[in-house]
C-alpha positions in Angstrom: 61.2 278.3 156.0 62.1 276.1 152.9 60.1 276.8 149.6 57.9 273.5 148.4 59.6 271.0 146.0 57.1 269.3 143.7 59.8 266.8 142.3 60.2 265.0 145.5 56.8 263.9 145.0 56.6 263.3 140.9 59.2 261.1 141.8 57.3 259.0 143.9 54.7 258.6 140.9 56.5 255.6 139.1 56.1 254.0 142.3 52.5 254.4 143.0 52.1 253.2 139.3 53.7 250.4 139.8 51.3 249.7 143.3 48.6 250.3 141.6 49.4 248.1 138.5 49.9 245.1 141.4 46.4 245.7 142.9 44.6 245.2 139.3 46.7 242.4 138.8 45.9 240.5 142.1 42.1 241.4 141.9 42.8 240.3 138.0 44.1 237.2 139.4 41.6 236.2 141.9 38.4 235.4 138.7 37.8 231.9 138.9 39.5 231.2 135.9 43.1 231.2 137.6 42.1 229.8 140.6 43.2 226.4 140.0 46.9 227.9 139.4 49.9 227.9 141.3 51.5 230.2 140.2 48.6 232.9 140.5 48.7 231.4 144.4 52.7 231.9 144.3 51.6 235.6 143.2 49.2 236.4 145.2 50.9 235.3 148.2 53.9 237.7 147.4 51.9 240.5 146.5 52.1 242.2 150.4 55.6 241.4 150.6 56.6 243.3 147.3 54.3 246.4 147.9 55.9 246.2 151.2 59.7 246.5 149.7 58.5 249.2 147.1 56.9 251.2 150.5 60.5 250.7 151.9 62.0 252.1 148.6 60.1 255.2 148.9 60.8 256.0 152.6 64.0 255.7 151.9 64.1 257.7 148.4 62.3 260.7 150.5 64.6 260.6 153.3 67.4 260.8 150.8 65.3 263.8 149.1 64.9 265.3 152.4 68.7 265.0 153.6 69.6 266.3 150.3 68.0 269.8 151.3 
């Protein structure tokens, strides 16, 4: 039986921040006022493609945490 490390999971926290940050932004985004904007299209058309890469960072930062142990 291994004993619980909390740091594994505070060090996912800058990473949730930043998820989070990206889901105001699209929502932010989507008022009509930016509508009419490519580059909030451009955006918003990435936006599951880089919260996809930052869930691949974190799989792999916890298996590293995990083979670490």
């Amino acid at each position: 039986m291994t004993n619980h490390n909390g740091k594994k999971e505070l060090s996912m926290l800058p990473l949730l921040f930043v998820v989070i940050v990206m889901c105001v932004g699209g929502h932010f985004i989507l008022q009509p006022n930016y509508q009419d904007s490519h580059i909030a299209e451009y955006f918003l058309a990435a936006l599951p493609f880089l919260m996809f890469g930052i869930v691949v960072i974190a799989f792999r930062k916890a298996i590293k945490a995990e083979n670490k142990e």
